[in-house]
C-alpha positions in Angstrom: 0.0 0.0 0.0 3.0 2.1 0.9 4.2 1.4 -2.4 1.2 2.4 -4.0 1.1 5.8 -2.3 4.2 6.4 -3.7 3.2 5.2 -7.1 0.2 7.8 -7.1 2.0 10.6 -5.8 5.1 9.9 -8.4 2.5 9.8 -11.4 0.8 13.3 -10.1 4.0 14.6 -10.0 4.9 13.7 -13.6 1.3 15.0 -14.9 2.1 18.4 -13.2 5.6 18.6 -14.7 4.0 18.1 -18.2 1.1 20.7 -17.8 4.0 22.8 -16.4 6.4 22.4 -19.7 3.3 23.1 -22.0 2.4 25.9 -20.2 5.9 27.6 -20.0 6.0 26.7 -24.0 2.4 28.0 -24.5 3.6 31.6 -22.4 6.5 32.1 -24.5 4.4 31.2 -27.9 2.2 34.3 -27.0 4.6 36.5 -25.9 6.8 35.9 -29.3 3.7 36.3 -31.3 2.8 39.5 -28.7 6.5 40.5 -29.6 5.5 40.1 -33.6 2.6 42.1 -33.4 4.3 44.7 -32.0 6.6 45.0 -34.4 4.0 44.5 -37.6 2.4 47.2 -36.0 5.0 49.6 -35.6 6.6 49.2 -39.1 2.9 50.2 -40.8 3.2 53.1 -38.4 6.6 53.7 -39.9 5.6 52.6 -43.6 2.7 55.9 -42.7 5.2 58.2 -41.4 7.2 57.9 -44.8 4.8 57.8 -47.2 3.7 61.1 -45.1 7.4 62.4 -45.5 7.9 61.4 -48.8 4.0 63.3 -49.7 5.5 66.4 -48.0 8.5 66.4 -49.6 7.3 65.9 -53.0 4.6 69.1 -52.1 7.8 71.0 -51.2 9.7 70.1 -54.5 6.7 71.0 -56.8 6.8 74.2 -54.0 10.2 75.1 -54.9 10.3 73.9 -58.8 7.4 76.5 -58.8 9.6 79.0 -57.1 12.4 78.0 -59.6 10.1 78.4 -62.5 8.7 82.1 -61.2 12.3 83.2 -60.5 13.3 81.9 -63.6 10.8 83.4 -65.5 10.8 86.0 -64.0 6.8 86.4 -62.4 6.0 84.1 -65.8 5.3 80.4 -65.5 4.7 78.7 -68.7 5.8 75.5 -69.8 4.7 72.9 -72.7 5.5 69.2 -73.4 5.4 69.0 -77.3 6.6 66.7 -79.9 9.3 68.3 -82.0 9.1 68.9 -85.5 12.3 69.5 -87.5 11.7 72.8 -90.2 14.7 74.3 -92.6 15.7 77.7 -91.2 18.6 79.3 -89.8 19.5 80.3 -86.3 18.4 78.8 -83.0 14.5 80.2 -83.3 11.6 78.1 -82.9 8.2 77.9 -84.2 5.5 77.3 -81.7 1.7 77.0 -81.6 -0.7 79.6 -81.3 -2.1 78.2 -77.7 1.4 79.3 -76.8 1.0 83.0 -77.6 -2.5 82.9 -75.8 -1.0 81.6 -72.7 2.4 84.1 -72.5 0.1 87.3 -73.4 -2.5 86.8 -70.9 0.9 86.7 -68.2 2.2 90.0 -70.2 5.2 87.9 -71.2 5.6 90.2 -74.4 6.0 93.2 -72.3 9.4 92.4 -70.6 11.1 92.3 -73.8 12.8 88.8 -75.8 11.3 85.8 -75.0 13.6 82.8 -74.6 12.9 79.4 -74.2 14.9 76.3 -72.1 14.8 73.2 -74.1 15.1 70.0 -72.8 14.1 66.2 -74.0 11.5 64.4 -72.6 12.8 60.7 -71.8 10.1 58.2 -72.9 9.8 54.5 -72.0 7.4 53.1 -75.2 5.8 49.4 -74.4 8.4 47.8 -76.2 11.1 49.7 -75.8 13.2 52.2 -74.3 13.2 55.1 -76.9 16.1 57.6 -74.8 18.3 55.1 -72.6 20.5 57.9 -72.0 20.1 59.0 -68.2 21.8 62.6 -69.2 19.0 65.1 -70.2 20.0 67.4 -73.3 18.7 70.5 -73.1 19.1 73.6 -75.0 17.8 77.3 -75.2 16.4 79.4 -77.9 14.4 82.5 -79.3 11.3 82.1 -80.9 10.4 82.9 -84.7 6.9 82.5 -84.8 3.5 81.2 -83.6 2.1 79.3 -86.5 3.4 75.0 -85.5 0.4 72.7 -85.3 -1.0 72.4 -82.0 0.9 70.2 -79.6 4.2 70.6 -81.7 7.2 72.5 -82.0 9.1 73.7 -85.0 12.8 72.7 -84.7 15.7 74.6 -87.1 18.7 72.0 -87.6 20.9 74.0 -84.9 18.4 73.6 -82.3 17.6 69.7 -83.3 21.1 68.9 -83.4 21.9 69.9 -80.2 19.0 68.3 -78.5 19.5 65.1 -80.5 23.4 64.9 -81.4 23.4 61.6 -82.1 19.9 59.6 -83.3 16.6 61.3 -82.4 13.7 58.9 -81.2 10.5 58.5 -83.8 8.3 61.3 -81.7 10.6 63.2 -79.6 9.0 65.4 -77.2 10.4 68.5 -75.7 9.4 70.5 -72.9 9.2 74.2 -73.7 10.1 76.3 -70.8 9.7 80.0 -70.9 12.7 81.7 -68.6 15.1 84.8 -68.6 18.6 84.9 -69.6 21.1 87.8 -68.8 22.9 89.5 -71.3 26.4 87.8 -72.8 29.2 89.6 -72.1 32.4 86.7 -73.0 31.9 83.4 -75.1 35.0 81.3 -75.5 34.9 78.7 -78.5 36.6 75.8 -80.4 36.4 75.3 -83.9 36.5 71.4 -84.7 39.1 70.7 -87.1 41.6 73.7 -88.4 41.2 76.6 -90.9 38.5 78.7 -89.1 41.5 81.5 -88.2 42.8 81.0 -91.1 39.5 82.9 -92.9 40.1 86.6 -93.8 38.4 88.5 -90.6 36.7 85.4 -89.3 35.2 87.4 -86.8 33.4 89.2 -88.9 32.3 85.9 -90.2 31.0 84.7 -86.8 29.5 87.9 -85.7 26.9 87.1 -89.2 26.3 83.6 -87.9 25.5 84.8 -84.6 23.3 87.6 -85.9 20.6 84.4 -86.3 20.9 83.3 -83.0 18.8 84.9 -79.8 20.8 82.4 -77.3 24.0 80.5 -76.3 24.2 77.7 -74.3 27.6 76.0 -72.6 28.2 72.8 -74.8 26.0 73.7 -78.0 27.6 73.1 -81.4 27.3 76.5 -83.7 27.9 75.9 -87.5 29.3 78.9 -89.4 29.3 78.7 -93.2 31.5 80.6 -95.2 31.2 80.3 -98.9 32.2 76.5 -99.7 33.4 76.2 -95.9 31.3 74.4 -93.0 32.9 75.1 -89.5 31.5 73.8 -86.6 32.3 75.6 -83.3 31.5 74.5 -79.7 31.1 77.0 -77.2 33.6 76.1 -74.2 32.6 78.8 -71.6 30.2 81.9 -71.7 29.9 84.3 -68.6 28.3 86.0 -66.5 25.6 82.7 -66.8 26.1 79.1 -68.7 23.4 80.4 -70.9 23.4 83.8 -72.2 20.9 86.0 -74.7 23.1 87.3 -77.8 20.4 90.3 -78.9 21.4 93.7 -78.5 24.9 93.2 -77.0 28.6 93.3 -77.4 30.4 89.8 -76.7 33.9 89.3 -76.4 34.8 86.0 -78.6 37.9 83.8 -77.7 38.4 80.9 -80.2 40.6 79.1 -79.4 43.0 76.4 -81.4 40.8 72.5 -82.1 42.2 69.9 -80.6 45.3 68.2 -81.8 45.0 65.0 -84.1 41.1 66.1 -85.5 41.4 65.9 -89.7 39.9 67.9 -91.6 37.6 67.0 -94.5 37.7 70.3 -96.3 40.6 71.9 -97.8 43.6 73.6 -95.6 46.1 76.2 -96.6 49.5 74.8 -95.7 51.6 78.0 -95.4 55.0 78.4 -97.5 57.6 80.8 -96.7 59.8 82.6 -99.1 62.5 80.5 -100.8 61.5 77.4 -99.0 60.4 74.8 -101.5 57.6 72.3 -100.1 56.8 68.8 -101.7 53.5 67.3 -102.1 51.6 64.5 -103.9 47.9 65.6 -105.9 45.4 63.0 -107.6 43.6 63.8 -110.7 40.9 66.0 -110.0 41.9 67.1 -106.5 43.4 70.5 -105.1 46.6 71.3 -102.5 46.1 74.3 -101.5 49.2 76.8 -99.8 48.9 80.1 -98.9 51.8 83.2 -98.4 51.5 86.6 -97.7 52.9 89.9 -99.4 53.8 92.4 -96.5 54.8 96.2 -96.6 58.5 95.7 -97.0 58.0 93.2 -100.4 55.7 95.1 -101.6 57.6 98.6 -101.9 60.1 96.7 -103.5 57.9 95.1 -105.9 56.6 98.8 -106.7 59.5 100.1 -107.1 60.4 97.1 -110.1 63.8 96.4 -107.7 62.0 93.0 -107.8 59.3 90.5 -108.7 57.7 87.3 -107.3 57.8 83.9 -108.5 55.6 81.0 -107.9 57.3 77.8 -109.2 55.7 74.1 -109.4 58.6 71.6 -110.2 56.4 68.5 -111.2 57.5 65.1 -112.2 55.6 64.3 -115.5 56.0 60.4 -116.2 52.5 59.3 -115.5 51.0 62.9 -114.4 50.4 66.4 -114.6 49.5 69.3 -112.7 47.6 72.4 -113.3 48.7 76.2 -111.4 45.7 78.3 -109.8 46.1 81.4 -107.6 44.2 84.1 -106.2 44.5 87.1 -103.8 42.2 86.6 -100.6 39.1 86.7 -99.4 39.1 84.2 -102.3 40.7 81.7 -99.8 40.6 78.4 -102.5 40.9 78.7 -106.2 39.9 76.7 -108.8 39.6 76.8 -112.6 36.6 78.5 -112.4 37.4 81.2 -110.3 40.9 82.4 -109.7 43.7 85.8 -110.6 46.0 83.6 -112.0 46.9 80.0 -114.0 49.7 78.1 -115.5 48.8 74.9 -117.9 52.0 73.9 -118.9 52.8 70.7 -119.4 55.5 69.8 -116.4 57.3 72.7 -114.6 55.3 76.0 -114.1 55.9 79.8 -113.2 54.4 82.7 -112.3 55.6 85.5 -112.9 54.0 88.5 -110.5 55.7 92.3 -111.1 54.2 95.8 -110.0 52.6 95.9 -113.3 49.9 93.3 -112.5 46.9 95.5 -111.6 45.6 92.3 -108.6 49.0 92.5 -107.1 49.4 94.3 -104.1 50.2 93.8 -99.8 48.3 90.6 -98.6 47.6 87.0 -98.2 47.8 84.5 -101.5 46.4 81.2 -101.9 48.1 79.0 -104.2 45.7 76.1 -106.0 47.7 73.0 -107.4 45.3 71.2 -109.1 46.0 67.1 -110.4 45.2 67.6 -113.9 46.1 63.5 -115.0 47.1 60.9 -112.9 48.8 60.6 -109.9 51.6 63.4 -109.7 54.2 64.4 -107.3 55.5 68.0 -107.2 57.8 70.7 -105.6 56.5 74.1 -104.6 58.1 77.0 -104.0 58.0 81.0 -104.3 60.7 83.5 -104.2 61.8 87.1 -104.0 64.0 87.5 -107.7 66.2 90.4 -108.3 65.1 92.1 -111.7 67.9 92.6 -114.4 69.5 95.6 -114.3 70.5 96.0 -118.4 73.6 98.2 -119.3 71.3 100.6 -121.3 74.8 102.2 -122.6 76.1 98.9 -123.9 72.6 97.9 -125.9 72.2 101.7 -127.2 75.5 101.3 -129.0 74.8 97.7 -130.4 71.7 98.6 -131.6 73.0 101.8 -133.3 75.2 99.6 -135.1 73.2 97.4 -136.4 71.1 100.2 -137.4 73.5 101.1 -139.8 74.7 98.4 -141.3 72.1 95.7 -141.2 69.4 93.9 -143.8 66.8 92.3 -143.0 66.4 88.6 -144.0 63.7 87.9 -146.5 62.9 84.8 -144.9 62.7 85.0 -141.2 62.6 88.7 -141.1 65.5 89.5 -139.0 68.2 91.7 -139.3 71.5 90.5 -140.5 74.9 92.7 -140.8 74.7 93.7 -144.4 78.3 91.7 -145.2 76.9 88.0 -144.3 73.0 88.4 -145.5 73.9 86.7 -148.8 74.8 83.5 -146.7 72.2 83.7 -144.2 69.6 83.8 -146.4 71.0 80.8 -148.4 71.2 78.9 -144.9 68.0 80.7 -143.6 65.9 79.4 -147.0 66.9 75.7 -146.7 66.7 74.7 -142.8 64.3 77.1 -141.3 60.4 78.3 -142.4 58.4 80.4 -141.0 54.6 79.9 -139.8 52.4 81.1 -141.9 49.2 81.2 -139.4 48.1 85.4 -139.2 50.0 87.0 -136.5 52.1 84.1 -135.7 55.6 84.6 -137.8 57.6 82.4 -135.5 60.8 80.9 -136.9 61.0 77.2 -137.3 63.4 74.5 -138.3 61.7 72.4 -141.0 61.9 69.8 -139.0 60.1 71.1 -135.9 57.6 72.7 -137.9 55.7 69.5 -138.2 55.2 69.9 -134.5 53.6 73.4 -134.3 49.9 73.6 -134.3 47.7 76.3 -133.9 44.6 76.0 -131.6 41.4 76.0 -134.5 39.3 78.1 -132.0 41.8 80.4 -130.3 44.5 80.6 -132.6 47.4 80.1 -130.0 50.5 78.2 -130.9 51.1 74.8 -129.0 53.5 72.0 -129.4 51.3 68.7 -130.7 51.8 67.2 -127.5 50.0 70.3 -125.8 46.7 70.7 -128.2 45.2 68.1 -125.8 45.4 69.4 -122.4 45.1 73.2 -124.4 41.6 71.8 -125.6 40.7 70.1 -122.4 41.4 73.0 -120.2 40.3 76.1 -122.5 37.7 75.0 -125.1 36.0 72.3 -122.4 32.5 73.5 -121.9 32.3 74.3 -118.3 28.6 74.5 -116.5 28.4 77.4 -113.8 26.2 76.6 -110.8 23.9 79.5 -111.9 23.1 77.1 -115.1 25.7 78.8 -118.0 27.6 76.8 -119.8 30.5 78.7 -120.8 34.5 77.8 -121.8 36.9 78.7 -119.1 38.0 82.3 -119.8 34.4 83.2 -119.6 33.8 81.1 -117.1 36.3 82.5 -114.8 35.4 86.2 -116.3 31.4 85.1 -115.4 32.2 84.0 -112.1 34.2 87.7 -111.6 31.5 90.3 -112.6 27.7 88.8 -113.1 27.0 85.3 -111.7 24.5 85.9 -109.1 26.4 82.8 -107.2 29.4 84.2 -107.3 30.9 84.6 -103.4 31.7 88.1 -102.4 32.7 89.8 -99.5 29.7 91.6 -98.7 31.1 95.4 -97.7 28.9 95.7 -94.6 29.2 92.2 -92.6 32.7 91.1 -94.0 31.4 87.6 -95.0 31.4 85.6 -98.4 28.0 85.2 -99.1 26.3 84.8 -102.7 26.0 88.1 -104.7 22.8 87.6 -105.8 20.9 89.5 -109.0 20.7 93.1 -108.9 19.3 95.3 -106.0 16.0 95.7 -106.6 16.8 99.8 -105.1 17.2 102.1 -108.3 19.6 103.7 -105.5 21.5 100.4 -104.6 22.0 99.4 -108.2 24.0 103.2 -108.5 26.1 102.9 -105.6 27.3 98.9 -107.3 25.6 97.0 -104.4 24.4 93.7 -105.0 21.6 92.2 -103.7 22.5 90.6 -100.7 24.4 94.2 -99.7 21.5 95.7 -100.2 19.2 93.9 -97.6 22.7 94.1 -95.6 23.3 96.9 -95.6 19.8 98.7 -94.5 20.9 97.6 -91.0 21.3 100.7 -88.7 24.1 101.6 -86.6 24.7 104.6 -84.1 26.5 107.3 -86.0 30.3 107.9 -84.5 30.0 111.7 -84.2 26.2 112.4 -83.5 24.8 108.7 -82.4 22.0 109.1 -84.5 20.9 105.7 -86.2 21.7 105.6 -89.3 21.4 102.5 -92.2 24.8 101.1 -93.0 24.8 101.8 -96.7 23.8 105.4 -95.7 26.3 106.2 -93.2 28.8 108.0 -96.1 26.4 110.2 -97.2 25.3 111.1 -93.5 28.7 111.5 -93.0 29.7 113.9 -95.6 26.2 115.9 -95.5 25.3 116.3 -92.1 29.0 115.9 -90.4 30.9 117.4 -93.8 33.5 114.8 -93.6 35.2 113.7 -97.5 
């Protein structure tokens, strides 16, 4: 019995330990999931607080964008999302829709003066694909030109689209259209792409007509100045006092500075030579070298003063080849055989011969054209400062005197001969040599060289037989002008000179090679010799030196002498 007491009260003992373990589990079961809870219930609270935060701080972006937008626009808020439109113009001024005009007049946007325009591409994720991967946002600025797009577009000019879109441009781009205020440039610095843009005759001048198309700069835009047959492309480096300034109605100071080294040029270069200094080359039919040398004060007084004369040389090698001679006095910077001063077509080595009596001649820079006429050839070129001949006028005075006196003149070649010996010159004169009978030629020939002297059918000038080709080729070719004439080179070149109305000139009032044009449609302009393009040029006004009154461009020498009596 004693035992079984102790049976029962070991087996109650056991049961309690077991409720006891259960229970101790059960407790810490509830207080992990009390612990859970907790935590669930404090990370919504947290999830709350963010999403509260991040609501707020959004508000206080759009708050400050806003503030950004009023400041920048000074009182004005406007801004579009269109798709661009690409239109040909010139310049960096866009067209826009007439919703556009609406909204900027009713905030009086046209009464604080210019309007300009930020720029920047709208990345787009299509359902397919990614149409602008690039995480950088171009953006741009610009003037405008007029309100006449299609609603919910904007008319791009190429500067403005390439900038935005330098490399591929998605299928519908779309920009947003910003309207803000930019200060007035005072310094741009820029970098031409490949070399040659100093090389142009006051390229300044040049620049300051591109810009004239252009209400805005922007650091990192690409300008493209064409002069003539030239395409430069200049990217602006630095501009103060903001990274985006306007450029109406204010004086900039320009640095352009040198491209950077190793960049190749696709368009022609002017290699400069230097007096007495011979410089080697290689041409392909059909293509120009071009070099260039300059005439200063000192040569020239000596030129004009017949002490001495210039001389271009070309030293070719003619076994498969030949080359053809070009040159002309700048602005015209590249000449060819349409338009040039001066040419040599001889077959092999040329010269040129420049003396004070050439009326083009004078102080300046010279290009030099070497055009491959055939073939493949290699050359030397070279000019020089020579010495003229100073004759012994004595010595020929007294020779001549002589032969005045006792001298015949052969029957058969037509020169004089000493009276004593003209019985066996003319015996010798009659059976070797014969003279050409072409009109106006005369020249003295053996017999046996006179096979090989031919006169040009249309011209009349004398060649060698092996010369009529290249003669024919180069003078009696017909050559088609760009203006639509068809004309043979002398005409062509004289055409080109005087009346083409695509000829480049350097217009009088900008300094830059533009196309002449036809005549001025101003009775007035035609008188004074302006062309056409002069003539639209030149009614630009300018403040008068001595009085400051405004006065148009191609008036400002008749104000000058009637109001200010200055010659």
């Amino acid at each position: 019995m004693f035992r079984m007491l102790i049976d029962g009260h070991e087996s109650h003992h056991i049961v309690l330990t077991y409720v006891y373990e259960h229970t101790r589990r059960f407790s810490c079961l509830v207080f992990l999931f009390q612990i859970y809870f907790y935590f669930y219930f404090v990370q919504i609270r947290m999830l709350m607080v963010f999403f509260m935060l991040k609501r707020s701080w959004f508000s206080l972006q759009v708050d400050e964008q806003m503030q950004e937008n009023l400041l920048a626009g000074r009182g004005i808020v406007f801004s579009r999302i269109l798709e661009a439109v690409s239109f040909q113009g010139s310049g960096d001024k866009i067209k826009l829709p007439p919703s556009c005009f609406t909204g900027l007049s009713d905030q009086g946007a046209f009464d604080k003066g210019p309007l300009y325009f930020q720029l920047s591409v709208v990345h787009q994720e299509g359902s397919s694909e990614m149409i602008d991967t690039d995480s950088k946002q171009s953006t741009t600025h610009s003037g405008v030109l007029e309100f006449t797009a299609e609603e919910g577009s904007v008319g791009l000019p190429p500067h403005v689209w390439s900038n935005l879109f330098p490399i591929d441009s998605p299928k519908a781009p779309l920009i947003e259209v910003q309207y803000v205020w930019l200060p007035k440039g005072t310094y741009a610095k820029l970098q031409p792409d490949v070399v040659g843009f100093s090389d142009l005759p006051n390229h300044k001048a040049v620049l300051e007509t591109s810009l004239r198309q252009h209400a805005t700069l922007s650091e990192g835009d690409v300008i493209t100045v064409n002069h003539g047959i030239l395409t430069y492309k200049l990217q602006v480096l630095e501009l103060r006092p903001s990274s985006s300034v306007s450029v109406l109605e204010t004086d900039i100071e320009v640095d352009v500075v040198g491209p950077d080294s190793g960049l190749e040029s696709s368009q022609p270069v002017l290699k400069p030579l230097i007096f007495g200094k011979a410089e080697s080359g290689m041409v392909e039919e059909g293509n120009y070298n071009y070099f260039k040398f300059s005439i200063d004060n000192d040569i020239w007084d000596r030129i004009a003063a017949e002490d001495v004369r210039v001389e271009v040389r070309i030293e070719a090698e003619t076994n498969n080849g030949d080359t053809d001679l070009y040159m002309s006095k700048h602005p015209l910077m590249f000449p060819t055989r349409h338009q040039h001063e001066w040419s040599s077509h001889d077959i092999g080595s040329k010269v040129l011969i420049l003396g004070s009596k050439d009326k083009n001649l004078g102080m300046g820079a010279y290009s030099i054209g070497v055009h491959g006429f055939k073939g493949t050839t290699k050359y030397n070129v070279a000019v020089s400062v020579q010495e003229n001949s100073n004759h012994k006028v004595g010595q020929q005075a007294g020779s001549s005197s002589s032969m005045d006196i006792d001298a015949v003149e052969c029957r058969n070649c037509k020169h004089f001969i000493p009276s004593r010996s003209i019985a066996l010159h003319e015996a010798f004169c009659s059976r070797h040599n014969i003279v050409c009978s072409h009109p106006g030629c005369g020249i003295v020939l053996r017999i046996e060289e006179s096979k090989n002297h031919l006169h040009c059918d249309k011209c009349g000038q004398a060649f060698q037989q092996g010369e009529m080709e290249k003669h024919m080729k180069v003078f009696h070719e017909p050559l088609q002008c760009p203006c639509g004439v068809v004309l043979e080179k002398n005409q062509m070149v004289q055409h080109q000179a005087s009346i083409c109305p695509v000829r480049l000139i350097t217009c009088r009032f900008c300094g830059d090679m533009v196309q002449a044009g036809t005549s001025a449609m101003d009775v007035r302009d035609r008188l004074r010799g302006l062309t056409e393009h002069e003539s639209v040029c030149g009614s630009r006004t300018a403040p008068c030196d001595s009085c400051g009154r405004s006065v148009m461009l191609k008036e400002m020498d008749i104000h000058q002498i009637a109001v200010h009596q200055k010659s």
